[in-house]
N, C-alpha and C positions, 0 to 999 in steps of 0.2 A: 444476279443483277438487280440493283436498286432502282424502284422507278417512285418518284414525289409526283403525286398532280396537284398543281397548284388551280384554286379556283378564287376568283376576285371577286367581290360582290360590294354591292351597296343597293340596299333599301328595295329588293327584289327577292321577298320571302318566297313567296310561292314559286317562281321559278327556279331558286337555288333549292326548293326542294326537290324538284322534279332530276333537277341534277346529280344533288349528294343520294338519291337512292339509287339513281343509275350507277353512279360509282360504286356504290354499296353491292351491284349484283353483277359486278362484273365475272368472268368464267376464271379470266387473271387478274387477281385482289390485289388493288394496289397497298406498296408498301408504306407509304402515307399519301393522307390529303391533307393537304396545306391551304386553308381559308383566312385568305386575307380581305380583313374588317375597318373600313373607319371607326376611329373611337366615337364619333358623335352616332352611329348609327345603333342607337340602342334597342329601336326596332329588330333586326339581324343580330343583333347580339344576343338578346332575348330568345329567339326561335332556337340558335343555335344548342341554346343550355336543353331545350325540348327533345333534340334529336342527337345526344349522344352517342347511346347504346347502338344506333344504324349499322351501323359495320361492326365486323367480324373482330376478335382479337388479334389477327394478326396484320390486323390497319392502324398505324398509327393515324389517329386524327389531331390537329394541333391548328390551332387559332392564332392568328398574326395580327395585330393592331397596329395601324398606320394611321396621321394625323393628317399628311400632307393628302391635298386630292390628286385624281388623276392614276389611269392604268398603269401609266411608265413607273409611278412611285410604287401602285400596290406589288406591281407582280417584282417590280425588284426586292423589296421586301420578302416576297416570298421564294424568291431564286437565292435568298443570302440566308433562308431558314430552313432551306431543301437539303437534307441530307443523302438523296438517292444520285445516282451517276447518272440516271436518266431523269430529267425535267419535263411533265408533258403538261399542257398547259389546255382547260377549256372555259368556257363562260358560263357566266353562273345560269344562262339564259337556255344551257344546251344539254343535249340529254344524249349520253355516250350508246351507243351498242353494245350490247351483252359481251363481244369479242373484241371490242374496240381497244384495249391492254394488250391482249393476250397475240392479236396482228402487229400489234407495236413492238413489241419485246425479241422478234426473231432476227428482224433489221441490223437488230446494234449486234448480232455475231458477226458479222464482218466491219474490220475496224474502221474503213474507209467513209463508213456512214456517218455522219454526222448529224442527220435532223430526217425527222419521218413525223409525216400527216396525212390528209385526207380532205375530202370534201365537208364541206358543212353544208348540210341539206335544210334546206328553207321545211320550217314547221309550222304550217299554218292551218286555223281549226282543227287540232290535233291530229294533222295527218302529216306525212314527209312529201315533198313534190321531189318526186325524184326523175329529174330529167337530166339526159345521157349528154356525151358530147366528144365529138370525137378532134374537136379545134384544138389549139393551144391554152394551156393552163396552167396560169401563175410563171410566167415568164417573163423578164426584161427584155426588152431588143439593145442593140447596138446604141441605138438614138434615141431609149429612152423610154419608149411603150411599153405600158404596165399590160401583159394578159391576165384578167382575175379567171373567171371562169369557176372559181372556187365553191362555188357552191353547186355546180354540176358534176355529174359522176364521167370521170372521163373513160373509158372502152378500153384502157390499159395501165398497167404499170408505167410512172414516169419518172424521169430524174428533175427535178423543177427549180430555179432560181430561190425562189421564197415560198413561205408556208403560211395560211390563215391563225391568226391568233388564237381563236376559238376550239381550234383543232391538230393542234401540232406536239412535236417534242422534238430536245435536242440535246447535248451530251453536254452534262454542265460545265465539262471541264474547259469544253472548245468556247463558250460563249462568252462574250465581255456582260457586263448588265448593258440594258435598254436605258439608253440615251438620255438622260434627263435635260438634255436643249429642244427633245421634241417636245412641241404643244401636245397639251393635253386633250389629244383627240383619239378617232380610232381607228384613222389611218394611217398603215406606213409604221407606225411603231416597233412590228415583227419584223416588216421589211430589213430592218437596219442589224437585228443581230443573227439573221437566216441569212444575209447577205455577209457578213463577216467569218461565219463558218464555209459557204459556198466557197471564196477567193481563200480560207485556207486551204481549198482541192478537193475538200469533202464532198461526199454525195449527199444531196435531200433530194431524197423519195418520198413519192407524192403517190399512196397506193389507195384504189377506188372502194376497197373494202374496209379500210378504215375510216368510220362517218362518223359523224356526231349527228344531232336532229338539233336545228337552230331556229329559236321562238323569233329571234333579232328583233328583241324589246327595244321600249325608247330607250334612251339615254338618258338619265336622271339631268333636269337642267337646261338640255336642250330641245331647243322649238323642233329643228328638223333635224336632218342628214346632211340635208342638202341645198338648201334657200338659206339657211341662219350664214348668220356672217361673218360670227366670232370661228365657225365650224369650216366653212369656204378658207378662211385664211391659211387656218391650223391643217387644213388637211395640202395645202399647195406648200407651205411653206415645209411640212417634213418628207412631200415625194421630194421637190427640188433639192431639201438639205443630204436627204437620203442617200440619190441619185448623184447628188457632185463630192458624196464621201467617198464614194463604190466605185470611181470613175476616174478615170488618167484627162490630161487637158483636150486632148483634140474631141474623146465621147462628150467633154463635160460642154465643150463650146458646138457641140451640135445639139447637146441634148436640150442648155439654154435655148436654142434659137427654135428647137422642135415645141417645148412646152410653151413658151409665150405664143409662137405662133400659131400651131396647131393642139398639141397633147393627146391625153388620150379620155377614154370615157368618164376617167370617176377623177383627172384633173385634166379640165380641156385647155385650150390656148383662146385664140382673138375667134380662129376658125372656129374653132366647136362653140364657141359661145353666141357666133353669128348663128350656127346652122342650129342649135338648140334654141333660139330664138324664133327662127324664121319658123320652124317645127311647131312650137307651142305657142307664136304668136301671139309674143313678148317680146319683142326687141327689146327696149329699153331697158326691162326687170334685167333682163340677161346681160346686158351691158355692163348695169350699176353690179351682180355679181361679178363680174371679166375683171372689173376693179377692184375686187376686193381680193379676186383670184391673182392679181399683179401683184397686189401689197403682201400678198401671202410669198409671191415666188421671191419677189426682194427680199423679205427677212429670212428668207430660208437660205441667198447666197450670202446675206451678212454672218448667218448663225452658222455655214460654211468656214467663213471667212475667219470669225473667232475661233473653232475648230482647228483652223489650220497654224495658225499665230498659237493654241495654247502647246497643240504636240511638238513644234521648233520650240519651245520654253523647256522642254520635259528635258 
């Protein structure tokens, strides 16, 4: 079995090395890595010609140049240059375990499996936090709640809705490419093609020993996570577009009435943004975001709405 890892970068030397030698020392060598480059990033391009020799002969290494910005564009680019049957995917910011291949590769013997990940463990001053969890992880409910959880080790093997970008794989054959009506953000993007393997009956396993170590750099570009407002829109508008592709009408007309009204942690509603106000003792600040988080859920039913209009066209 062929496994491709694809890794995306931009203008993040030192941590994309810290990455490609984990790759490099894995116990199961993958059969290529696939880095995909903006062309303007001559920086990254440069290191790259440095660190050829890194891996073994029997690693194909192979360079992809994309113009257009944005995750959705690079890693598709790198899923149409992936020659392996297995696609696993991590960040250029993350640094794999020694076994982190070799726990991946057993899963896809049974055909039923369709996508296998792991936690991504918070890396900070070079140490992993690695804290347990025995709640729910990476799960959708019925009306819509996102469980992340994903960066906790959970206390067992799981079956799970969707998988962390940074840390996942999935069977190239079952995958459509990632979405390119989603904003270019760095949520929910994974959501959308682990959710389209899921409802064809496949299983995604979600198993605690397979980890990555995750620096969670800034984002080239952006002021935050979570206060910027170009980022607030983009991340409400691809759960909601997400969540009403994945969804039949009665979940999609509670899931609308859930997310405006309440939501959940990482896209709240009117509720969370009162009670994250009243918390940090900002009303207002927290308001003017609710609005920006509103303008995000409307484009995301409109970009819905064009989604549904282009496949009746097909």
């Amino acid at each position: 079995m062929k496994i491709s890892v694809l890794v995306a970068t931009y203008k993040r030397t030192e941590l994309l090395a810290g990455c490609l030698q984990s790759l490099a020392q894995q116990q199961r060598l993958p059969d290529e890595v696939i880095v995909i480059v903006r062309e303007e990033d001559t920086e990254t391009l440069d290191f790259l010609q440095s660190c050829e020799n890194q891996f073994s002969p029997e690693t194909l290494v192979r360079l992809v140049k994309v113009t257009a910005p944005g995750i959705v564009n690079a890693e598709n680019a790198g899923v149409c240059a992936a020659s392996g049957e297995i696609v696993a995917f991590i960040d250029d910011d993350a640094i794999a375990l020694f076994d982190w291949l070799q726990r991946i590769e057993p899963y896809y013997s049974d055909p039923q499996v369709g996508a296998v990940g792991g936690p991504a463990v918070p890396y900070i001053n070079e140490k992993p936090v690695l804290e347990q969890t025995s709640g729910p992880c990476l799960k959708k409910t019925w009306y819509g709640a996102h469980f992340g959880n994903s960066e906790k080790i959970p206390d067992s093997l799981r079956e799970v809705h969707v998988l962390r970008g940074c840390n996942m794989s999935f069977r190239k054959s079952l995958a459509p490419l990632f979405d390119c009506r989603l904003k270019p953000y760095w949520r929910r993007f994974e959501d959308d093609v682990i959710l389209a393997i899921y409802h064809q009956h496949y299983k995604i396993m979600y198993d605690p020993q397979i980890q990555v170590y995750h620096h969670t750099a800034p984002v080239q570009g952006v002021k935050t996570r979570d206060n910027d407002q170009t980022t607030i829109i983009g991340s409400h508008h691809n759960n909601t577009y997400v969540m009403l592709k994945h969804t039949y009408l009665l979940h999609q007309i509670v899931f609308l009435c859930f997310t405006f009204l309440i939501g959940d942690r990482t896209n709240p509603g009117l509720v969370g943004y009162l009670v994250k106000g009243a918390m940090q003792k900002r009303i207002f600040e927290c308001l003017y975001e609710f609005s920006w988080a509103v303008k995000g859920k409307i484009s995301g039913i409109q970009t819905y709405l064009e989604w549904v209009r282009e496949r009746r066209n097909l």
